[in-house]
C-alpha positions in Angstrom: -18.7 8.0 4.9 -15.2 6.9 4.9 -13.9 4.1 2.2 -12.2 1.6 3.7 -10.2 -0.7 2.0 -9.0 -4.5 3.2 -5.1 -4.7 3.4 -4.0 -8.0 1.5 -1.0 -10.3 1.7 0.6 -9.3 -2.0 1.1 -12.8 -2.8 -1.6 -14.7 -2.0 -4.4 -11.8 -2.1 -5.4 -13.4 1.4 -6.8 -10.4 3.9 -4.3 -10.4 6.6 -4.7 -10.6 10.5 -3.7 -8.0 13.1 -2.0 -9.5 16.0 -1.3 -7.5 18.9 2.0 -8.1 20.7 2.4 -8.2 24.3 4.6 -5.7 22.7 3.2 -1.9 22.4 3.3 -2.9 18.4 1.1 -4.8 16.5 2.3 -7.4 14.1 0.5 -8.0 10.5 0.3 -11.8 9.4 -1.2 -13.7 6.3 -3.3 -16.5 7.8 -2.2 -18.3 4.5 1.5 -18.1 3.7 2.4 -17.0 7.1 3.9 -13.8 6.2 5.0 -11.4 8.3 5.7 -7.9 9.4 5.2 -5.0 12.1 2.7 -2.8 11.8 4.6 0.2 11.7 6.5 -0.8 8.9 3.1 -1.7 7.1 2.2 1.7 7.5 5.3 3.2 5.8 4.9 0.5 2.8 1.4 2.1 2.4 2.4 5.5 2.2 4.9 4.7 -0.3 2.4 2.5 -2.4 0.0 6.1 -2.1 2.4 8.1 -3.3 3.1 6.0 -6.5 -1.0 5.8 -6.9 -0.8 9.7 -6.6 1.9 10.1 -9.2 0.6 7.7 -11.8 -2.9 9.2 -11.3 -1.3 12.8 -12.3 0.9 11.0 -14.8 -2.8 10.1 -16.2 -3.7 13.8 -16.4 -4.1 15.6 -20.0 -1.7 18.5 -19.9 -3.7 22.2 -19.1 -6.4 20.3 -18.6 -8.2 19.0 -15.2 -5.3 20.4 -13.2 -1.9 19.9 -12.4 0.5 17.7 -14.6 3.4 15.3 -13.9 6.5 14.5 -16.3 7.3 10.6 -15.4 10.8 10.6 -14.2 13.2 8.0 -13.0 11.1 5.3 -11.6 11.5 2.3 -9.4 9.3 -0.6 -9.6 8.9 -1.7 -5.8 7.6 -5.1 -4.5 5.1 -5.1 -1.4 4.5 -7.9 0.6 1.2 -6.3 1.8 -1.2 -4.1 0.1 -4.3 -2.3 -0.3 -7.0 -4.3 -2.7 -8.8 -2.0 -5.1 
């Protein structure tokens, strides 16, 4: 069974709407604020905000124990307008 998680305006924590375009692309709104963005893009911010779940996650990790470790390095602190809820 796969988990699926709602994607949320990050401001407002509203679930967002998918609109399709007369376009080939779908455009993601908030039905609260009104923000905005294609699809495709969303999809790029989401693998980004994995990534940073993936490294904090090993970050977490005792060293020689449960695994592989990771040594925090530069780090940038990125705003989403859209993300997964938890």
């Amino acid at each position: 069974m796969t988990d699926v998680r709602p994607l949320v305006c990050a401001k407002c924590r509203v679930a967002v709407k998918v609109i399709q375009d007369s376009e080939p692309e779908a455009t993601v709104i908030c039905p609260q604020c009104g923000e905005r963005e294609r699809f495709e893009n969303i999809k790029q911010m989401l693998e980004q905000q994995m990534q940073e779940w993936r490294q904090r996650k090993l970050a977490e990790s005792p060293d020689g124990k449960n695994g592989p470790t990771y040594k925090e390095g530069p780090s940038t602190k990125r705003n989403y307008r859209f993300v997964i809820r938890f």
